[in-house]
C-alpha positions as YAML, in Angstrom:
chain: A
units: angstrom
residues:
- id: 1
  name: UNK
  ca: [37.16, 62.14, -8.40]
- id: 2
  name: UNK
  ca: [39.03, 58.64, -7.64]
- id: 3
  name: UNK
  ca: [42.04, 61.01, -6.90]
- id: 4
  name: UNK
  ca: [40.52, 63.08, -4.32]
- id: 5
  name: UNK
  ca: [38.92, 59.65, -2.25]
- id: 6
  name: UNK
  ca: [42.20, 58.60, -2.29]
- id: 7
  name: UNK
  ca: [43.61, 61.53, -0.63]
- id: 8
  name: UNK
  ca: [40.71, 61.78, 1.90]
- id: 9
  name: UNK
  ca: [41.06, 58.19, 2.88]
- id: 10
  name: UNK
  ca: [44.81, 57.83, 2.93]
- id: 11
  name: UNK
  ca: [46.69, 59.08, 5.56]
- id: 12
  name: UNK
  ca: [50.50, 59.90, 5.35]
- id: 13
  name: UNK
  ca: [52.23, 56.85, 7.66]
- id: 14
  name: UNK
  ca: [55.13, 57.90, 6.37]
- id: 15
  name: UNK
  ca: [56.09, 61.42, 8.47]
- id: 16
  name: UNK
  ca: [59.98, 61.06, 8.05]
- id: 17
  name: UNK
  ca: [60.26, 59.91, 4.33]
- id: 18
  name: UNK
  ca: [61.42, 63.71, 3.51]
- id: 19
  name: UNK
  ca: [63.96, 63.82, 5.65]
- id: 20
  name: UNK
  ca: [65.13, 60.03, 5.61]
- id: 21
  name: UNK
  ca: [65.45, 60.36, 2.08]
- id: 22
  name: UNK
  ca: [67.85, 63.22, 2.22]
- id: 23
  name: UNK
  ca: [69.87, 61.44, 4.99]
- id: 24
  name: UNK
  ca: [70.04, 58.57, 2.10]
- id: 25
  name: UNK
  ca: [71.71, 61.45, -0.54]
- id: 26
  name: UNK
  ca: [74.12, 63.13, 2.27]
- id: 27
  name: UNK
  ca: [75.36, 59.54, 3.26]
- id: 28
  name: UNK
  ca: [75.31, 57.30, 0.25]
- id: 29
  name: UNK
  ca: [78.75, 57.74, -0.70]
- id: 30
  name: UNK
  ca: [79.92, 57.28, 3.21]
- id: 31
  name: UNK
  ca: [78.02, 53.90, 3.29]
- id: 32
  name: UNK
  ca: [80.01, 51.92, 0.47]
- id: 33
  name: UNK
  ca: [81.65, 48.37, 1.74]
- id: 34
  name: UNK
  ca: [84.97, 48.47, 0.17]
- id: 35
  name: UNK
  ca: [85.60, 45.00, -1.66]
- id: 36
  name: UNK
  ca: [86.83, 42.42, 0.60]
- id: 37
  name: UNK
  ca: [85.83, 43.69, 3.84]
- id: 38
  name: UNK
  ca: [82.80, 41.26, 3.79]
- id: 39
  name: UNK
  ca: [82.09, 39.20, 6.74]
- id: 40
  name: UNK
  ca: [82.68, 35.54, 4.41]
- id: 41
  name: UNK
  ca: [81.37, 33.61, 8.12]
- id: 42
  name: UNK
  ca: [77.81, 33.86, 7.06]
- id: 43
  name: UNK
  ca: [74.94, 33.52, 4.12]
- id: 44
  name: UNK
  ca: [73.01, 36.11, 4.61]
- id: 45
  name: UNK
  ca: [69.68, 34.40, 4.11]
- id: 46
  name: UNK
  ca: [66.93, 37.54, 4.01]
- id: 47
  name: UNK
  ca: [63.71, 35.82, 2.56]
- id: 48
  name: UNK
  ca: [63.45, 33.00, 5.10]
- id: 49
  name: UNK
  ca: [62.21, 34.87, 8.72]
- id: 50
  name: UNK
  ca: [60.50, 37.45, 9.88]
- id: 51
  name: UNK
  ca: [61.90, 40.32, 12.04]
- id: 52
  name: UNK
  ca: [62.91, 38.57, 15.49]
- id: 53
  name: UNK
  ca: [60.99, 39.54, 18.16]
- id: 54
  name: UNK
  ca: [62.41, 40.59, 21.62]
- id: 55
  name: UNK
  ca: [62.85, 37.88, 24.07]
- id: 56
  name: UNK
  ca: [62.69, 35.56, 20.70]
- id: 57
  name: UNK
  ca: [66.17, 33.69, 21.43]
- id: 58
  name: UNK
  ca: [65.54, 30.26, 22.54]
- id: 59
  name: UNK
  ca: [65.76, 29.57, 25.84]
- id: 60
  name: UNK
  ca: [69.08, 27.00, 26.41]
- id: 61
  name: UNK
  ca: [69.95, 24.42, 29.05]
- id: 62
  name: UNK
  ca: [73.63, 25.17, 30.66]
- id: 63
  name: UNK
  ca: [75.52, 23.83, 33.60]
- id: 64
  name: UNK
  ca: [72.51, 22.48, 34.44]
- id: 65
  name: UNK
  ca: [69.98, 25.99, 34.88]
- id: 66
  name: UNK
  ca: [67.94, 27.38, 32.20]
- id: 67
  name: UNK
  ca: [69.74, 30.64, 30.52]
- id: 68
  name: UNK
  ca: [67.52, 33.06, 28.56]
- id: 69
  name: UNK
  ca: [70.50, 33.89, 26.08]
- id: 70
  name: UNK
  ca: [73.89, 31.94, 25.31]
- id: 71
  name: UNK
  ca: [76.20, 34.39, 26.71]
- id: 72
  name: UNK
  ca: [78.06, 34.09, 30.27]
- id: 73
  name: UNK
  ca: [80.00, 36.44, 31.90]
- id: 74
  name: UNK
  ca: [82.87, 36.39, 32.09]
- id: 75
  name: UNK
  ca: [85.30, 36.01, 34.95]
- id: 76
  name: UNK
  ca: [86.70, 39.79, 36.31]
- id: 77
  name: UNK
  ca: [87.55, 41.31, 39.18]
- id: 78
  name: UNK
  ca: [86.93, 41.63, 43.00]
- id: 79
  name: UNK
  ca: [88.77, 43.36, 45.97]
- id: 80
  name: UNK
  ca: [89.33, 46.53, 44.31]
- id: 81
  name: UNK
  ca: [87.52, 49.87, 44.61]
- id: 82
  name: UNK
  ca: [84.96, 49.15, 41.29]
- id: 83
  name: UNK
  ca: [84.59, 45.57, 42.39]
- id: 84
  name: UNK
  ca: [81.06, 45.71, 44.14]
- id: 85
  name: UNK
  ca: [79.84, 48.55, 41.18]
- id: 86
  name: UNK
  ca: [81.33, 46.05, 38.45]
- id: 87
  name: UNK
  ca: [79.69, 42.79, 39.73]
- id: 88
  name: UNK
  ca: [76.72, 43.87, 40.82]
- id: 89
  name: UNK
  ca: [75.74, 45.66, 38.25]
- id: 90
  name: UNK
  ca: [76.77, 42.71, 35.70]
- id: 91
  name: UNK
  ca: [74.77, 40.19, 37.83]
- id: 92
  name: UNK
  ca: [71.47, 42.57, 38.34]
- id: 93
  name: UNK
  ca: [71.93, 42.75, 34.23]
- id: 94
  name: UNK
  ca: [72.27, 38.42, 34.34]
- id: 95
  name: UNK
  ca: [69.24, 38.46, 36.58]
- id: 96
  name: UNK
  ca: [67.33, 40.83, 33.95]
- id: 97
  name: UNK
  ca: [68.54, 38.84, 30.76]
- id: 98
  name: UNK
  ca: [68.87, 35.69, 31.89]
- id: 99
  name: UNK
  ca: [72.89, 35.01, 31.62]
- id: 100
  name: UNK
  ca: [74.87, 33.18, 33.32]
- id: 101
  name: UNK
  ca: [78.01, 34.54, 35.50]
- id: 102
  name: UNK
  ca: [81.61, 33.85, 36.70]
- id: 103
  name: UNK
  ca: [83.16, 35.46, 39.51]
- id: 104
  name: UNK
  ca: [86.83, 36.84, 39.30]
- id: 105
  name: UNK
  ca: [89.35, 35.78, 41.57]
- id: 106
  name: UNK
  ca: [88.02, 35.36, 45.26]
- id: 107
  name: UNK
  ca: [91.34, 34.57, 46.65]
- id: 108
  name: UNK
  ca: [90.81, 37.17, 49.35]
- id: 109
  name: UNK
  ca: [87.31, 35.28, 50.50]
- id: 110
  name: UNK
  ca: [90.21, 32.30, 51.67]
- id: 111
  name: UNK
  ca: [91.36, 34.50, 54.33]
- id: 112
  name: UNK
  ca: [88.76, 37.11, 55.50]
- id: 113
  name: UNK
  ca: [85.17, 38.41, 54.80]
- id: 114
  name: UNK
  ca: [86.13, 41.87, 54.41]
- id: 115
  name: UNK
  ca: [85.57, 41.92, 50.55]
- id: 116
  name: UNK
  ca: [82.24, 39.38, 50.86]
- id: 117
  name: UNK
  ca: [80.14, 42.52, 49.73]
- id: 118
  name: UNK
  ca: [82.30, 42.56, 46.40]
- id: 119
  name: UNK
  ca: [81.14, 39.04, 45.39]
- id: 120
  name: UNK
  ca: [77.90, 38.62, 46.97]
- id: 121
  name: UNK
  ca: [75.44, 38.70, 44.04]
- id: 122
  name: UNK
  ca: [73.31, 35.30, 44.50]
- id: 123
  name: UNK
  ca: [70.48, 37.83, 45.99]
- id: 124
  name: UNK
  ca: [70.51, 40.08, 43.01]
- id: 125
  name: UNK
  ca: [70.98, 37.43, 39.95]
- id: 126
  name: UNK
  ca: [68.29, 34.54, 41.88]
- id: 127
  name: UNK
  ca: [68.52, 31.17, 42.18]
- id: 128
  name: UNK
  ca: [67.77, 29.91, 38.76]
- id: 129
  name: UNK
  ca: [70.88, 31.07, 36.97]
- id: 130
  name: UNK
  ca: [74.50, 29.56, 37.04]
- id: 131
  name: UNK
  ca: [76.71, 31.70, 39.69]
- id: 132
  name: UNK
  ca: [80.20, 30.23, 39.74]
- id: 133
  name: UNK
  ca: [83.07, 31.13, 42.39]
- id: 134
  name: UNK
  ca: [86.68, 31.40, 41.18]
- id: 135
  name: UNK
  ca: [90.05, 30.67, 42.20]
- id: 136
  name: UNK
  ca: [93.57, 30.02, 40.67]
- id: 137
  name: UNK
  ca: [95.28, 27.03, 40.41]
- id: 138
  name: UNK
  ca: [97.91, 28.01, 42.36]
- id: 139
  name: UNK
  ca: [95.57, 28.90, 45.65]
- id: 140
  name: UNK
  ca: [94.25, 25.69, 45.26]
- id: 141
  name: UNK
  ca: [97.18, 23.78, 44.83]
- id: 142
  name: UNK
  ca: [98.62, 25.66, 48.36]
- id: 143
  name: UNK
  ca: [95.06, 24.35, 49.98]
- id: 144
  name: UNK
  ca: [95.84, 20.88, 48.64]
- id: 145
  name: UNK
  ca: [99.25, 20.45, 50.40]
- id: 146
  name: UNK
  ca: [97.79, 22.13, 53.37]
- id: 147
  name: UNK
  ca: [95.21, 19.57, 53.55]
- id: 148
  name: UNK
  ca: [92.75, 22.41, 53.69]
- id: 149
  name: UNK
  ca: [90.79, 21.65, 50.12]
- id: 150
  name: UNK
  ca: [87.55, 21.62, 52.84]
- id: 151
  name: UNK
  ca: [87.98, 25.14, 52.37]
- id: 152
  name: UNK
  ca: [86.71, 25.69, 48.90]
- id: 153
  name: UNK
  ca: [83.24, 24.35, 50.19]
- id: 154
  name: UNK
  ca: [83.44, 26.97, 52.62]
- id: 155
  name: UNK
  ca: [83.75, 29.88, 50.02]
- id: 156
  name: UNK
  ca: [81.28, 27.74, 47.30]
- id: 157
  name: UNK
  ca: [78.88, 27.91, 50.18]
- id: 158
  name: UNK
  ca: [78.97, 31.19, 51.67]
- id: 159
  name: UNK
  ca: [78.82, 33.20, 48.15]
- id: 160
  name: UNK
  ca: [75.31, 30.49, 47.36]
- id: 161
  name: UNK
  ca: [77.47, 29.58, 44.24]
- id: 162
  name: UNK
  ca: [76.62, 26.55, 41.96]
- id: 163
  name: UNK
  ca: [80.49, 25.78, 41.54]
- id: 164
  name: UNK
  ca: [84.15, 26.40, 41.25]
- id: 165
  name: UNK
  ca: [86.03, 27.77, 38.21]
- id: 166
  name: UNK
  ca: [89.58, 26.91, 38.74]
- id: 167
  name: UNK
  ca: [91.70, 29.23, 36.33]
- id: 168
  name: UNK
  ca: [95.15, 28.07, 35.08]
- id: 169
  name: UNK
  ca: [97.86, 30.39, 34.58]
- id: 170
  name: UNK
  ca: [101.10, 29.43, 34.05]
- id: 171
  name: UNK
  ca: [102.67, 32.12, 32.08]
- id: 172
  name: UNK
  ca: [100.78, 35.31, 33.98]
- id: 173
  name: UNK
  ca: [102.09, 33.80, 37.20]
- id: 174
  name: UNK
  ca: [105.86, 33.35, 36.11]
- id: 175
  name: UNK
  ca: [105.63, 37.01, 34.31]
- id: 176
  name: UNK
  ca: [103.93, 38.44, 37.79]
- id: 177
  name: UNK
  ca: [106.21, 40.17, 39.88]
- id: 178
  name: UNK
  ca: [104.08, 38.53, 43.06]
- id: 179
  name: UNK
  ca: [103.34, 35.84, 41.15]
- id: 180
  name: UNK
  ca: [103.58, 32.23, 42.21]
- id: 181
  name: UNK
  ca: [105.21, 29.04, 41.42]
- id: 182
  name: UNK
  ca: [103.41, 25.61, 40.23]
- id: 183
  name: UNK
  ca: [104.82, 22.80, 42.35]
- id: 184
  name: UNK
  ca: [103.40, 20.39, 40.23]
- id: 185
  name: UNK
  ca: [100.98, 20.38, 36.64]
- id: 186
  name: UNK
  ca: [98.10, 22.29, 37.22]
- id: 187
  name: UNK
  ca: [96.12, 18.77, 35.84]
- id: 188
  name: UNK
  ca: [97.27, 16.83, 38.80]
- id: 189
  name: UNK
  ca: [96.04, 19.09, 40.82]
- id: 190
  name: UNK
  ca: [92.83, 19.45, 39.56]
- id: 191
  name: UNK
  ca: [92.38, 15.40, 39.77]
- id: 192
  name: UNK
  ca: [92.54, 15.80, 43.10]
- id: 193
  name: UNK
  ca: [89.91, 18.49, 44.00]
- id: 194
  name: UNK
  ca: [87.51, 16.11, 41.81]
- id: 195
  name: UNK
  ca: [88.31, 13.41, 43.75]
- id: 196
  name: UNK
  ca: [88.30, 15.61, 46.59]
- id: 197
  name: UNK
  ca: [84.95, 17.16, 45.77]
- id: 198
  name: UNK
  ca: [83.20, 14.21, 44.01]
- id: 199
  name: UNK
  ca: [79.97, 16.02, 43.61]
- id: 200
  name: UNK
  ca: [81.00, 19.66, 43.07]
- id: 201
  name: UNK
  ca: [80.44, 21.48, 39.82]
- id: 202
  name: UNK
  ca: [84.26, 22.69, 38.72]
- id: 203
  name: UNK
  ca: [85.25, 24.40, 35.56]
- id: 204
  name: UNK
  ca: [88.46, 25.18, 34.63]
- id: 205
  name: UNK
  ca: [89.65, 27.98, 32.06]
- id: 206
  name: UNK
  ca: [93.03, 30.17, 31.02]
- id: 207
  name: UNK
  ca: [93.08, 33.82, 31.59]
- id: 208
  name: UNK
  ca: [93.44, 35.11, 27.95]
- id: 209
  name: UNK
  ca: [95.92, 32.82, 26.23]
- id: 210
  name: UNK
  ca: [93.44, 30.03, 25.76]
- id: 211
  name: UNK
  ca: [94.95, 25.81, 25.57]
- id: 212
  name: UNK
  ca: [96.24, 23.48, 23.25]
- id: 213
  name: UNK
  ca: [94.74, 20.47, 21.83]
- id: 214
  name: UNK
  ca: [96.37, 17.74, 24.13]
- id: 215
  name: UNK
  ca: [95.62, 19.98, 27.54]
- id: 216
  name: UNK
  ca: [92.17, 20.40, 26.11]
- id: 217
  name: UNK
  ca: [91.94, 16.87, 25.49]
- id: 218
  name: UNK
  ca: [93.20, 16.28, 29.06]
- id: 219
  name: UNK
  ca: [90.64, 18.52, 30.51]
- id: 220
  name: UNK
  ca: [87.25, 17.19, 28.69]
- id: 221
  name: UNK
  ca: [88.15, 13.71, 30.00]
- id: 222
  name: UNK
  ca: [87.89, 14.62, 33.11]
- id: 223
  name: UNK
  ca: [84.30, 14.70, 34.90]
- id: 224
  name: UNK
  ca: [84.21, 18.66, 34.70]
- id: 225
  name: UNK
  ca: [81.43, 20.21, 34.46]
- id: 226
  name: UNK
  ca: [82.66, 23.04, 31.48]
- id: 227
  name: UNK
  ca: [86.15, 23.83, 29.95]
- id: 228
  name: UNK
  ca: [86.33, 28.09, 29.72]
- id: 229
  name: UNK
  ca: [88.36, 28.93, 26.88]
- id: 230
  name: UNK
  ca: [89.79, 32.11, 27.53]
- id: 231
  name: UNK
  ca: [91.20, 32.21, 23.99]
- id: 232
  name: UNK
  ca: [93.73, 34.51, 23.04]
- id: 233
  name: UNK
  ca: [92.75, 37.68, 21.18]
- id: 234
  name: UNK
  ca: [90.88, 39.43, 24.42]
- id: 235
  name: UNK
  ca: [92.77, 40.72, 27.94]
- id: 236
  name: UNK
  ca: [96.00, 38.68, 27.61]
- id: 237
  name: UNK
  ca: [97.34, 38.78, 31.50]
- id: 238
  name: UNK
  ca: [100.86, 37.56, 30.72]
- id: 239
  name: UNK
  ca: [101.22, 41.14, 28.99]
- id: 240
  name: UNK
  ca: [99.48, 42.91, 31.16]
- id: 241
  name: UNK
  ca: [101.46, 41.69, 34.29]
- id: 242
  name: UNK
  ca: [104.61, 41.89, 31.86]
- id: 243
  name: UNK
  ca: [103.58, 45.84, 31.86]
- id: 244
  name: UNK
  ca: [103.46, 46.30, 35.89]
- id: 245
  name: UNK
  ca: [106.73, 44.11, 36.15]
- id: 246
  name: UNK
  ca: [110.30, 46.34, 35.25]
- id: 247
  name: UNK
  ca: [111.48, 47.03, 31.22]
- id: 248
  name: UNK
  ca: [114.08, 44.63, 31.27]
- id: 249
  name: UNK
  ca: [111.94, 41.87, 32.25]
- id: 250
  name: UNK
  ca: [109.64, 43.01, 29.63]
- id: 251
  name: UNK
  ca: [112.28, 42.91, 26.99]
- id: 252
  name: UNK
  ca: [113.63, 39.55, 27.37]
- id: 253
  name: UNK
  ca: [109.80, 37.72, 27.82]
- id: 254
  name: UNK
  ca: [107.12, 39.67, 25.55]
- id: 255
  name: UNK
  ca: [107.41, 37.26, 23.18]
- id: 256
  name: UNK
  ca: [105.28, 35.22, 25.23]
- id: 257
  name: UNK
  ca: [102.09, 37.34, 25.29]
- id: 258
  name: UNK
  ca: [102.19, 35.82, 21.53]
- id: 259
  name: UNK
  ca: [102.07, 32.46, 22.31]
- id: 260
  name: UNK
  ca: [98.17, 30.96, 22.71]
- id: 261
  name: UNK
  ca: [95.13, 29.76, 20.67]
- id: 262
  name: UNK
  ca: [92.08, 31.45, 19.41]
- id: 263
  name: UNK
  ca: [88.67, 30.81, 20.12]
- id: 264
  name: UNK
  ca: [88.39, 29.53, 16.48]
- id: 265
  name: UNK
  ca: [90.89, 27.24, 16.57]
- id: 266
  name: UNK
  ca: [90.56, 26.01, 19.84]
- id: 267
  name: UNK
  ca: [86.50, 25.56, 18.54]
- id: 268
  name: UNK
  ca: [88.45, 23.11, 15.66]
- id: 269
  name: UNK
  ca: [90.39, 21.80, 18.65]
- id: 270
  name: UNK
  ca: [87.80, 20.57, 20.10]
- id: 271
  name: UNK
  ca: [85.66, 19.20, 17.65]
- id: 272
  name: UNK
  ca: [88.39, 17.33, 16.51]
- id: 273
  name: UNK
  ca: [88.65, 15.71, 20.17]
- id: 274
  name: UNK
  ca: [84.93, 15.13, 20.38]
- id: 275
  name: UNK
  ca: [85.53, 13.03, 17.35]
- id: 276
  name: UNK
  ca: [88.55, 11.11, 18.52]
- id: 277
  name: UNK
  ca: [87.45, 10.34, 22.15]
- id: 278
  name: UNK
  ca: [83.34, 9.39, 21.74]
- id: 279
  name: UNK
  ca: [82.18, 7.77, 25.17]
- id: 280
  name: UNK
  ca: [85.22, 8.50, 26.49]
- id: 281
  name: UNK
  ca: [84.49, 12.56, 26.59]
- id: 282
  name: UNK
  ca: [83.62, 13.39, 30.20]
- id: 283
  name: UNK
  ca: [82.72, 16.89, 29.82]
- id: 284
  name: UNK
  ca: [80.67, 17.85, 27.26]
- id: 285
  name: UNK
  ca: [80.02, 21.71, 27.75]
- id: 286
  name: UNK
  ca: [82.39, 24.62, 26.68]
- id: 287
  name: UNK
  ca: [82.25, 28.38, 27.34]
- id: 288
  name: UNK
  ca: [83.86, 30.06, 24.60]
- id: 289
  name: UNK
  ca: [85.63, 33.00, 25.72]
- id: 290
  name: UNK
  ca: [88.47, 35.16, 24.91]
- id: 291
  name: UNK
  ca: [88.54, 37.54, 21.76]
- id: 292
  name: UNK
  ca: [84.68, 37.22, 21.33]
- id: 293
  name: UNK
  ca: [83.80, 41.06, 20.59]
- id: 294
  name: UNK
  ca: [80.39, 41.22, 19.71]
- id: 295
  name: UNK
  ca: [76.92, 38.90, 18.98]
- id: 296
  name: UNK
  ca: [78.46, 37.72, 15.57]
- id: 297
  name: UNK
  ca: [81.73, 36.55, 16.77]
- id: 298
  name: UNK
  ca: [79.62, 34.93, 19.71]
- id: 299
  name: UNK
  ca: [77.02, 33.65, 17.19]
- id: 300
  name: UNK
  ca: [79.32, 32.50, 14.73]
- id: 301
  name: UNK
  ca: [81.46, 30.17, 17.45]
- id: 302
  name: UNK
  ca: [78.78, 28.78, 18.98]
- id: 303
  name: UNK
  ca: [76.90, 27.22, 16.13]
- id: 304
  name: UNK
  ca: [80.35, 25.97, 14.97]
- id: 305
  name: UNK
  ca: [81.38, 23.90, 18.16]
- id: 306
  name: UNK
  ca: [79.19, 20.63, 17.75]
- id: 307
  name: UNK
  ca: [79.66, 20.87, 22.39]
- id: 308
  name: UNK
  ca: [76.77, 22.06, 23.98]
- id: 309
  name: UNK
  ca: [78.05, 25.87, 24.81]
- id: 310
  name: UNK
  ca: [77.54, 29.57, 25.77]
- id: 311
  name: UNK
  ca: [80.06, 32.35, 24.48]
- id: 312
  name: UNK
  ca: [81.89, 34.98, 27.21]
- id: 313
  name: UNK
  ca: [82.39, 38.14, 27.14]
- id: 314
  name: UNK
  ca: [84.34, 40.09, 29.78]
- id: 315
  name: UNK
  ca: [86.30, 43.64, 28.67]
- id: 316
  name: UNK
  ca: [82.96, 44.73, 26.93]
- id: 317
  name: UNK
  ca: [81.26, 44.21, 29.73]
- id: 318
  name: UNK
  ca: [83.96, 46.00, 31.98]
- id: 319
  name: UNK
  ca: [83.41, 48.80, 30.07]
- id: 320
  name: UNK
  ca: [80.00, 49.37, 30.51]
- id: 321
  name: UNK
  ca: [79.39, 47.84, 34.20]
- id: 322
  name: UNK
  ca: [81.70, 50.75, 35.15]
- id: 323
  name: UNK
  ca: [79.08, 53.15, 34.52]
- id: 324
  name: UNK
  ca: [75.48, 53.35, 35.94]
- id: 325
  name: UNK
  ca: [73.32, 50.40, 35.39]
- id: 326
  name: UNK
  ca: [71.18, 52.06, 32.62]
- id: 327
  name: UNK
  ca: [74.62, 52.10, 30.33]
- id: 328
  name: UNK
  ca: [75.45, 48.31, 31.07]
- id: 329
  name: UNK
  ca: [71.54, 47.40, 30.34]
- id: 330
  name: UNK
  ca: [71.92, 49.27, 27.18]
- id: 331
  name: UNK
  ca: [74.50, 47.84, 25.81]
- id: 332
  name: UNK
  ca: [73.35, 44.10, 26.96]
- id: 333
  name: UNK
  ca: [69.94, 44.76, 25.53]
- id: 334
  name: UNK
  ca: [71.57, 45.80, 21.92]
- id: 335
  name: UNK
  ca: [73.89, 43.18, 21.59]
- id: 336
  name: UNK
  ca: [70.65, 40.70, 22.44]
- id: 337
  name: UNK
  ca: [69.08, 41.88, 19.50]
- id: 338
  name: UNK
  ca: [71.87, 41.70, 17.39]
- id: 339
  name: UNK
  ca: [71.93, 37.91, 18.90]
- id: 340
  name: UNK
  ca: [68.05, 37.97, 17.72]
- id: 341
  name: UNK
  ca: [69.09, 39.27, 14.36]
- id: 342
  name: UNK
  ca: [71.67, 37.05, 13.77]
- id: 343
  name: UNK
  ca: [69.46, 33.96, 14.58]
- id: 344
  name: UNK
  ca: [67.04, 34.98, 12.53]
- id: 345
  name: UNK
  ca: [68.64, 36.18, 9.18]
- id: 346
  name: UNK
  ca: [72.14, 34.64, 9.23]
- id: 347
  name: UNK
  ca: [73.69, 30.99, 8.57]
- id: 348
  name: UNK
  ca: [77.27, 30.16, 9.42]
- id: 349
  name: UNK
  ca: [79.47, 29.03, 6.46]
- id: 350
  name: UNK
  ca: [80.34, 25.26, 7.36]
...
């Protein structure tokens, strides 16, 4: 009697379990973790949360705006045919996930409008997230000793941007066959844009080789407003230029494409420098970029910097923000909820 109420009054809410199950006997042998292939950056911590739910990250304060997520995107590309495809579609997905954004180069924006439409993305992302404009030192030193530095304002202005990232470059633009020459250290220069510009917002960054300790501690006394990584381990420009330049010149310099800094070193880097310099640290937020592939490198880094911060991303999202939007949002959304996940279930190994 008890046997058959229980039948009548319990319904099967588990529809799958047949099949699932079999999927568990056909893969169980494919699903083994061979020892040491652990990821040794975390405790996994399972009894202490409950599944995240979405839109659970908390909010952050960043370069002054209010980002839904701690991830920025990263500096790409303008003035080719994907240009306007690539960045709008990446700031339509900041605008729907709250992220921040960095323009690539917008070198051409110094001379005419005719690639504007390529960079113009303040209407599609809004007002309340961090938009940053970008040029290289090199452009800007060239303005300097023009006595033309009025024109950054110009471009800040006219693309509704919050800033300037200044990118320094020294080995991509020696390997460059077009490339150009410093006349002076790229820090000088950027002193005198500050100066210059005493109440713009100006970050400065590598291109994929990242910085040493003493040009890092150069940078965060200065009154910047970030320092961008762009750690080695991601798109390292000094090789790729070394590949459009001829094989000769390739054989004498690749060594160089192995010369840089990680994002996890240049993470102990700076902690180190927060330590040494106290009051004396002018800038006191970090985007930590280059080599981060996924939410748990990105999750890992920034709970390890003791700098307020944000983690980059740029190739993935070159990959996807090729495609039509529904791909890039995809992919966004999933590594959010790994983000969620992370947060949630996972504590980095001090």
């Amino acid at each position: 009697m008890e046997e058959t109420l229980l039948h009548k009054n319990t319904e099967d809410n588990d529809p799958t379990a047949a099949s699932r199950k079999r999927d568990h006997i056909e893969l169980a042998f494919k699903s083994q973790i061979a020892d040491g292939t652990l990821d040794e950056r975390f405790f996994y911590e399972p009894l202490l949360a409950a599944h995240p739910e979405k839109n659970s990250y908390p909010q952050l304060q960043f370069l002054g705006k209010t980002m839904k997520v701690p991830i920025w995107v990263s500096s790409m590309t303008g003035g080719t045919a994907w240009a306007k495809t690539i960045n709008h579609n990446l700031a339509k997905a900041c605008q729907d996930f709250g992220m921040g954004m960095g323009l690539g180069s917008c070198r051409s924006l110094l001379f005419s409008d005719e690639n504007l439409p390529d960079f113009d993305v303040r209407k599609i992302m809004g007002d309340d997230l961090p938009l940053y404009a970008n040029l290289g030192i090199a452009q800007v030193e060239e303005l300097a000793d023009a006595s033309k530095l009025d024109t950054i304002r110009i471009l800040v202005d006219k693309l509704s941007a919050d800033g300037l990232i200044i990118h320094v470059n020294p080995l991509q633009e020696w390997l460059q066959p077009e490339g150009d020459r410093f006349k002076r250290p790229p820090l000088d220069t950027i002193r005198q844009v500050l100066e210059f510009f005493p109440d713009m917002k100006v970050i400065v960054k590598e291109v994929g080789q990242g910085m040493g300790k003493e040009s890092l501690k150069a940078l965060f006394r200065l009154p910047l407003e970030a320092v961008d990584f762009a750690a080695s381990g991601g798109t390292n420009f000094a090789k790729l230029e070394m590949l459009r330049g001829d094989q000769t010149r390739h054989a004498i310099f690749s060594k160089l494409a192995h010369i840089g800094h990680g994002a996890a070193e240049m993470v102990g880097f700076s902690n180190e420098i927060k330590a040494e310099l106290g009051s004396k640290m002018c800038c006191n937020q970090v985007i930590i970029s280059g080599g981060v592939q996924n939410f748990l490198d990105g999750y890992y880094l920034i709970n390890k910097l003791a700098i307020s911060c944000v983690y980059g991303q740029a190739s993935s999202f070159l990959k996807y923000a090729r495609e039509d939007y529904e791909v890039l949002y995809n992919y966004v959304d999933t590594q959010i909820q790994g983000l969620e996940l992370a947060n949630a279930f996972l504590k980095v190994r001090t």
